[in-house]
N, C-alpha and C positions, 0 to 999 in steps of 0.2 A: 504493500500500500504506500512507504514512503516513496517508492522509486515512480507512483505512478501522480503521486502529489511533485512530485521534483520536476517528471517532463512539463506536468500542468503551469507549475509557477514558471518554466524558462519559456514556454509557448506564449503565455499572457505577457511578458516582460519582452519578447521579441513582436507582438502586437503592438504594444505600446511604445515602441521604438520606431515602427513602421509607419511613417506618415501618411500616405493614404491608403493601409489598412486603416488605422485611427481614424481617418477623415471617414470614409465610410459608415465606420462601425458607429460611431459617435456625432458627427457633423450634421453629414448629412439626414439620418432620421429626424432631426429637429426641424430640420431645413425643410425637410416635406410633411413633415405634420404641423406645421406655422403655415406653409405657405396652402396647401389645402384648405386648411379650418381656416384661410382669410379670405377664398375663391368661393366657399361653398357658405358662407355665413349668411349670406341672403337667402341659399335656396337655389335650387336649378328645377325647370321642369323637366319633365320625361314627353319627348314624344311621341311615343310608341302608345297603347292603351295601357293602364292601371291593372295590375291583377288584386283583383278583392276576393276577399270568403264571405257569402250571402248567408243570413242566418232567419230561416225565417221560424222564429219563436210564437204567430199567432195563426197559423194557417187554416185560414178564411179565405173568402173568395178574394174578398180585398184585398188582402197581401200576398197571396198565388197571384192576381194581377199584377199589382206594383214590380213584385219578384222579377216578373216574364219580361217585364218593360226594362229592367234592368240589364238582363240578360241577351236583351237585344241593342242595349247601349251602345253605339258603334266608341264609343270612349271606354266603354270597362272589358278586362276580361274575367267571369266572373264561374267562382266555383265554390258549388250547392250541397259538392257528395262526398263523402269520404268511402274508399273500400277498404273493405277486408277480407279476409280468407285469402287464400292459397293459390296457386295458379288452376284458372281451371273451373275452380270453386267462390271464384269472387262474388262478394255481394256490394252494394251500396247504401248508405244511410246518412242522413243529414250533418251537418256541425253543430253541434252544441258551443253555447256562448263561450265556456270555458277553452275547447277545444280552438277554437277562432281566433282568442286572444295568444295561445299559446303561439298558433301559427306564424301571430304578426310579431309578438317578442322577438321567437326565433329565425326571425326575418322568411318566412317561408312562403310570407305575401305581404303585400303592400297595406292592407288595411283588410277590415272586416265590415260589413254592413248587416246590423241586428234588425229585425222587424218585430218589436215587441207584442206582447199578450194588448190586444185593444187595439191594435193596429187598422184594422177592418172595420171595427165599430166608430173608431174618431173619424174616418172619411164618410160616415152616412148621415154626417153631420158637420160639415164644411162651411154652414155658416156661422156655427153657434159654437163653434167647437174648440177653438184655436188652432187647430190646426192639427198635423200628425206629424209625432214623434219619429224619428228615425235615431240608433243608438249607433255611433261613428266611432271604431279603432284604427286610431294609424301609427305605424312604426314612425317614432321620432325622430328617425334618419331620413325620413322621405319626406319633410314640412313643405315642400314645395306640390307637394300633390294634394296633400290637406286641403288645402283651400279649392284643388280644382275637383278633387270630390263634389264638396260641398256647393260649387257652381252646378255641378254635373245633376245632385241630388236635386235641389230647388227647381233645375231648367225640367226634368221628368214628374215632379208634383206638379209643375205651372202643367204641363204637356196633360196629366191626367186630369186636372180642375178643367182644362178645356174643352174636354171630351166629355164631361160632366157639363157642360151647356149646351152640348150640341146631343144632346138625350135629355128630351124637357119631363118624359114619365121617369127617370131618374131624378131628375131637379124637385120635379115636383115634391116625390117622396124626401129628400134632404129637407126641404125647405120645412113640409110635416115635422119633422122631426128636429127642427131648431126652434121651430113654434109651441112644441110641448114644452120642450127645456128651459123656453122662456117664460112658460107659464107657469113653471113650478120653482125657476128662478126667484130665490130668498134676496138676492142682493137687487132687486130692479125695485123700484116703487110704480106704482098703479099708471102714472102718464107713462113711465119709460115703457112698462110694457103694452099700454095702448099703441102706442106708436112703432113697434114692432110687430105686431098684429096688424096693424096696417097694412105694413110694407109686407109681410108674407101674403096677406091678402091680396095685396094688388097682385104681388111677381105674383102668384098661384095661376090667381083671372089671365094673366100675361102667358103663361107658359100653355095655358089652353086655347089661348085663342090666336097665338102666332107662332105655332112651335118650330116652324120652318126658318124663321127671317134667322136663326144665328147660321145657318146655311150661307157660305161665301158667294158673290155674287160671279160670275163666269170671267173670270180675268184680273177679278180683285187681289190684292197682295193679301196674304194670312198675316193675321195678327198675333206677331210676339208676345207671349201672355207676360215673358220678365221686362218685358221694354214697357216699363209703366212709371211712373216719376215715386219718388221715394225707395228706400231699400228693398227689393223683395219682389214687392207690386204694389199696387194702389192702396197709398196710404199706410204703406208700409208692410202689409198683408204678405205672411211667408204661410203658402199652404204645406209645408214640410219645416218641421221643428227639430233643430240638428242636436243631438245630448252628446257630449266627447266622452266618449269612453275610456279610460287612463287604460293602457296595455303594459305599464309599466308597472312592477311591484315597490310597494314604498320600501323606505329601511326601517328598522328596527326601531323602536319608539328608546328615545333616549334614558337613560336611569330616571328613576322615578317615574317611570310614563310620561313625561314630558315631550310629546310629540312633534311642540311648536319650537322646540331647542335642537330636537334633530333633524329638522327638516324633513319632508316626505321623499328628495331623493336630491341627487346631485345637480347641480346648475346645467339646464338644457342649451348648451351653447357648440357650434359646431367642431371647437376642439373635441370637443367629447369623445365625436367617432372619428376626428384623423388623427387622434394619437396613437390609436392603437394601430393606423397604415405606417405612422412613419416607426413604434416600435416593430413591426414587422422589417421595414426597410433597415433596419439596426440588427435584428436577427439574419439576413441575407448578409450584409456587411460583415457579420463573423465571421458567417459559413465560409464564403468564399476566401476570407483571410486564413482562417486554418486553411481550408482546403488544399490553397496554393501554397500555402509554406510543408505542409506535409509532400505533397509532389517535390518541391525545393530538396529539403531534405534529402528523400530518396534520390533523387538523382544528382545531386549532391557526394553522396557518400555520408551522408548524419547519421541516417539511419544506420548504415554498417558499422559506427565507431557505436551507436547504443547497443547494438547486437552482440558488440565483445562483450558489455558487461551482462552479469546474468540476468538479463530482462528475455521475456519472451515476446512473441508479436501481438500476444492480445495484452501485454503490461502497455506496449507500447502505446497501442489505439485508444486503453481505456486510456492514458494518459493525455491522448490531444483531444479525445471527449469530452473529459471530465474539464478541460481550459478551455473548450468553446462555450460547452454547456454553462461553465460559470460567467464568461464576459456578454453571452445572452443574457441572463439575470441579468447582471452590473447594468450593459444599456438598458435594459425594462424599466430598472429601479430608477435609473438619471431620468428616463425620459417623464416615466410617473410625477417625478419630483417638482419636474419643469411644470407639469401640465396641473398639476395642483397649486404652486404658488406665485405662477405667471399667470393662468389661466383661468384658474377656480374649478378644475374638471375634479370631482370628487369622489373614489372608486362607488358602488352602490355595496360593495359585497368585497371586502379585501379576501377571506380564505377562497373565493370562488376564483378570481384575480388572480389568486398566489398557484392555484390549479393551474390554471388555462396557463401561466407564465412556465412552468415546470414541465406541461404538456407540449406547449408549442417549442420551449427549447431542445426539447429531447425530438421533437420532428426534425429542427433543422440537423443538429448536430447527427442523428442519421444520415441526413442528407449532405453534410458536408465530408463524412467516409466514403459514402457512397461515390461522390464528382472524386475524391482523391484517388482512389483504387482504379479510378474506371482512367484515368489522364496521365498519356509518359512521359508529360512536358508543362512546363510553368503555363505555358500559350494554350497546351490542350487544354489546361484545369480552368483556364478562366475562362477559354469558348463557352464550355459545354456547361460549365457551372453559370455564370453569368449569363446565358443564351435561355436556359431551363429557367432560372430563376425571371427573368422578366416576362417568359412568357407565364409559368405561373402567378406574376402579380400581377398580370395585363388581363388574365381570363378571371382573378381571384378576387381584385375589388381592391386589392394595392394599389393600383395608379388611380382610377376612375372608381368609385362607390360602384357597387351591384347595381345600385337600384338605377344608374344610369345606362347600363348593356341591355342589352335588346335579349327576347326573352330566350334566341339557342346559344347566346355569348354566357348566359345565367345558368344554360342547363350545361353549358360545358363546364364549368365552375366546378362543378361540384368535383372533377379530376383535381381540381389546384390545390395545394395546403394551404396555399394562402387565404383562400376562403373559409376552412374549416380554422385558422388560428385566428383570423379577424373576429369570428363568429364566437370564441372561446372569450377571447379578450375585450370582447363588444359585452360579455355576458357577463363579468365581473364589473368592467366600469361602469357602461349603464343601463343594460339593458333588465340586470335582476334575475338573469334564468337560476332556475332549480337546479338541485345539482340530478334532477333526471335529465333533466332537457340541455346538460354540458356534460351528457356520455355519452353522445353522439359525435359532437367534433373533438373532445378529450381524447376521446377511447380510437377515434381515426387518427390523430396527430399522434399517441402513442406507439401506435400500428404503423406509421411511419417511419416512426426512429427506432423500433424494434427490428425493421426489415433491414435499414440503411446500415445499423451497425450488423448485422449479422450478413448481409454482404457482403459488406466491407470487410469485416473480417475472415469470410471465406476466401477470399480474391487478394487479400494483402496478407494471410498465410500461404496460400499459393506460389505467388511472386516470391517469396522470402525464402521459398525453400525450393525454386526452381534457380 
């Protein structure tokens, strides 16, 4: 053990002497998680369509309509089912709210659209009603889509309220039905509700004796139902009532239950999610520093002089392991550090944090045996290491967020580790996942650096004794 703690401290101390390894491992992460968190702090929209998970909690006819209109949104793209079973043997069944939310934590879509219990019964009553709830979750990395949901929602209630005037034996019955409510209305006094009885009186007379004229005349332009003055429509009227769904778990309530001293969760600011790209970009920065210095080495002749003494080849490996694996921590911790007292990013979950950081380093450090065994040459290790590496932070959500790739640059993702260590590290600072819902990208980035060093040290026993 001391001789593999010996190569580890001369590997970290020839790191630290290397200027741009250093600049890499250390610089430049900062560089790209400052300069991201200052491009993306407004917001970017997505051009492509929205994938949302549809939740419908009141299923009534009303909200199987709404549903359908949804699902024909040429803006959403929208999913109702989950399977189960086996190949062969699949079944399908709805999402439940719980399940939805987890979805959008674990960034597995972009948002969720709930239709609550009553959903159906507040549209039979669109005058009287205020209107109908709809229950909105979005991933707080996507806030630029937030808003264009919520356009998206209001322009399909304006769309169904219009179709609702142009069916006057529909209207009629609504209007019934804001006329009872008003009549057993405790809050009106005797003129208010005289004069609402009127007016259902007259529309009623109206809706009978002209039910045609909302019929468009042959050439006329349709009328925009949101292009009406005031926020909404007229007079401010929003037939869709948007509730935000928090998809984020609070932290722990402070000693004493003090809840308002520990705040509900860390500051929602876009450093939040590029620190964990540019620690990513700091974990590449090692890899490829070991990497190349082990290639050096060997061809070198380093290796040959550790081989006189009694070390064997896996003393050796664990030894530039065990010195990558530790200057991954070191960058995590510098970078945490900056992003805390520069920034205000607050982890949500340090043990889940201290995971995901131990998980993702032991992926790279796989991966950095791995590029060293496979390269005969300083020039090969940094092609192929460097070349692999950008392309898995190009498909993984390192250079550009996920949620900006189109949706088969997304499904290729799921090949990258970069994806799977964002997602780790996303999950301790702010996203709040459980620790069931981080053994999925944990349990795949450990599965990575278990393959990498048992590679690597097939192929660098090999070599050693040929």
């Amino acid at each position: 053990m001391n001789a593999i703690w010996a190569i580890a401290i001369k590997d970290i101390r020839l790191l630290l002497r290397d200027r741009m390894g250093f600049f890499f491992a250390f610089i430049f992460p900062i560089m790209t998680a400052i300069f991201f968190g200052t491009i993306f702090g407004s917001g970017k929209e997505s051009d492509g369509r929205i994938d949302i998970i549809l939740v419908d909690e009141d299923s009534t006819e009303g909200s199987r309509s709404f549903a359908e209109t949804l699902r024909n949104a040429s803006e959403l793209s929208v999913i109702d089912k989950i399977e189960e079973g086996t190949k062969g043997y699949k079944t399908t069944r709805p999402f439940s709210r719980e399940e939805a939310e987890t979805s959008v934590r674990t960034s597995k879509a972009t948002a969720f659209i709930a239709l609550p219990k009553g959903f159906g019964a507040s549209r039979e009553s669109l005058f009287f009603g205020g209107g109908t709830t709809i229950v909105l979750g979005v991933d707080p990395a996507r806030r630029a889509e937030s808003g264009m949901l919520e356009g998206v929602l209001t322009k399909y209630g304006f769309m169904q309220m219009q179709e609702a005037f142009q069916k006057p034996d529909l209207m009629r019955s609504q209007a019934r039905i804001s006329l009872d409510r008003i009549r057993e209305s405790a809050s009106l006094d005797a003129s208010q509700k005289q004069v609402f009885e009127k007016f259902f009186g007259d529309l009623d007379q109206f809706l009978v004796d002209v039910p045609r004229q909302t019929d468009a005349a042959p050439g006329a332009a349709a009328t925009d139902p949101t292009n009406s003055a005031g926020p909404g429509g007229p007079g401010g009227f929003q037939p869709i009532t948007i509730e935000r769904a928090d998809v984020l778990k609070p932290k722990s309530p402070a000693p004493g239950g003090n809840d308002s001293a520990a705040g509900v969760r860390p500051p929602r600011n876009p450093y939040a999610w590029t620190f964990p790209q540019g620690m990513i970009w700091g974990f590449m920065g090692c890899t490829m520093s070991f990497a190349i210095a082990l290639v050096l080495e060997r061809t070198r002749g380093t290796l040959l002089r550790l081989r006189v003494a009694p070390l064997s080849p896996m003393h050796v490996l664990a030894g530039k392991a065990l010195a990558c694996f530790l200057m991954t921590q070191v960058v995590a911790i510098m970078l945490l550090l900056i992003a805390r007292f520069a920034f205000g990013v607050v982890p949500v979950s340090i043990p889940t944090l201290a995971v995901a950081m131990v998980c993702t380093g032991a992926a790279f450090v796989g991966l950095m045996l791995f590029f060293s065994v496979l390269s005969h040459s300083e020039r090969a290790a940094a092609g192929l290491g460097w070349g692999t590496m950008l392309i898995f932070s190009m498909i993984g959500g390192g250079m550009v967020p996920l949620f900006l790739l189109t949706g088969w640059m997304r499904a290729l993702s799921m090949f990258s580790p970069v994806r799977w260590a964002i997602l780790a590290l996303e999950g301790g600072i702010w996203r709040g996942m459980s620790p069931s819902e981080m053994l999925l990208p944990c349990g795949i980035l450990l599965a990575i650096g278990i393959a990498g060093f048992v590679a690597g040290a097939m192929v660098f026993g090999k070599a050693e004794q040929a």
